[in-house]
C-alpha positions in Angstrom: 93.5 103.1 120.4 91.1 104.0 117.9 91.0 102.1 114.4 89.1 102.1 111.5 89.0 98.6 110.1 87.5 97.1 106.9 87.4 93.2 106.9 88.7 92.3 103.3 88.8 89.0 101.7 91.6 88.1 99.3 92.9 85.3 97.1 96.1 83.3 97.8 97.2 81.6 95.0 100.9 79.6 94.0 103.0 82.0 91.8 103.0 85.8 92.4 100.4 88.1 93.7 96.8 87.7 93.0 93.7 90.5 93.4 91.6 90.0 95.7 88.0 88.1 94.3 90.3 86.6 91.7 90.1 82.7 91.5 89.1 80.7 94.9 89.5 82.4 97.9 91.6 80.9 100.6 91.6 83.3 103.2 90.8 86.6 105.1 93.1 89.3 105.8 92.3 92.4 108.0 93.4 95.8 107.6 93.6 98.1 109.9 94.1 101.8 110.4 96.6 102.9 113.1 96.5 105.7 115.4 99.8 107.4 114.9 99.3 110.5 117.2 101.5 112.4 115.6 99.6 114.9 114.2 96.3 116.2 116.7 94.1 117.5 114.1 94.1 114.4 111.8 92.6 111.8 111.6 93.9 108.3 114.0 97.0 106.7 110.7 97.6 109.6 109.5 100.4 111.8 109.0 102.9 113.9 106.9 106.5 112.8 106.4 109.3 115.4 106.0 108.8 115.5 102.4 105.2 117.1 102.9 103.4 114.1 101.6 100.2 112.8 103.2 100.7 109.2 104.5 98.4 106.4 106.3 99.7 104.2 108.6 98.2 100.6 109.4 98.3 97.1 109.8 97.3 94.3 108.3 96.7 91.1 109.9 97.2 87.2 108.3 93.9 85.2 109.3 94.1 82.4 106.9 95.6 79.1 108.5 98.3 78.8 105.9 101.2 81.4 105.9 101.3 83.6 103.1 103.9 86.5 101.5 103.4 90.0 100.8 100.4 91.7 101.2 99.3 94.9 99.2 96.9 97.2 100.3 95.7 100.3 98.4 93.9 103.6 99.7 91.9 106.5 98.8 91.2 109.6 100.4 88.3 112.2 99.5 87.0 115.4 100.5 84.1 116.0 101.7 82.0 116.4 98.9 83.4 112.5 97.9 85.8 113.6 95.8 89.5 111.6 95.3 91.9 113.4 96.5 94.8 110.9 95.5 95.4 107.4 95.5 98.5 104.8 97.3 99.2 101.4 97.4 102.1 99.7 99.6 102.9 96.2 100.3 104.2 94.6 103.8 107.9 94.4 103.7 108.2 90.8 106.0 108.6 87.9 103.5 105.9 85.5 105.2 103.5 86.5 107.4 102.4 83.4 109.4 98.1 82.9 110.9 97.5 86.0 112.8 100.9 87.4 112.4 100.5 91.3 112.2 102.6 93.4 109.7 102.6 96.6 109.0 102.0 99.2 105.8 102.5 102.7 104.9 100.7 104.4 102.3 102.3 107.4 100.9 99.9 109.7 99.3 102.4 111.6 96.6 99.5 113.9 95.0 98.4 115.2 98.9 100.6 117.9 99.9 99.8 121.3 101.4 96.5 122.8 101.1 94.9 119.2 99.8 96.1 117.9 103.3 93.6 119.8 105.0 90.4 118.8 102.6 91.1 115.2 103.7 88.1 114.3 105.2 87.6 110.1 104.6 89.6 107.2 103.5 89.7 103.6 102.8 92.4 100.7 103.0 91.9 97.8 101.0 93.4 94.7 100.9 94.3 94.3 96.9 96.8 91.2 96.6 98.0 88.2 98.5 101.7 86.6 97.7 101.4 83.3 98.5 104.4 82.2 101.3 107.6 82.2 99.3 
């Protein structure tokens, strides 16, 4: 399966969501792209619902040895020139995610329909906040 994968450090901290570089940092979490396959020309995570919206599919993976909550992720996808083309965030939905548990996250690119589909040319997932475990 091929993955793109960006190695992102982020903060857990007691009470609510924290960015990521924000205080002491406590752990690593991993985000990962996946290859949905649903769609041959695109690239591996991504697709387009029903609705005609462009959406990323991946994973991202607890490697702190503490359990921790939600995680939120937020992506970008340009043209080629570099250019945004739009902009999505999405948290995991499981309440605690225990060391190495895997969960996954869909990004749902509103702005990206129709013809701005097909000048999709890069992205990147980032790992924004961590909850600490509720």
């Amino acid at each position: 399966m091929k993955t793109a994968m960006a190695s992102i450090v982020a903060a857990i901290a007691i009470g609510g969501m924290v960015p990521a570089g924000a205080g002491d940092l406590n752990s690593e979490v991993k985000v990962q792209i996946q290859s949905a396959g649903l769609h041959a020309d695109m690239a591996p995570g991504m697709y387009v619902c029903a609705e005609g919206h462009l959406h990323i599919k991946g994973t991202v993976q607890n490697l702190a040895a503490v359990p921790v909550g939600p995680i939120k992720v937020a992506g970008k996808v340009f043209d080629a020139d570099g250019k945004i083309l739009g902009t999505a965030t999405a948290s995991t939905r499981r309440a605690v995610l225990n060391p190495n548990d895997t969960a996954d996250v869909n990004l749902e690119f509103l702005t990206v329909t129709g013809p701005l589909i097909k000048q999709v040319k890069n992205q990147t997932l980032e790992v924004v906040a961590v909850a600490p475990k509720p």
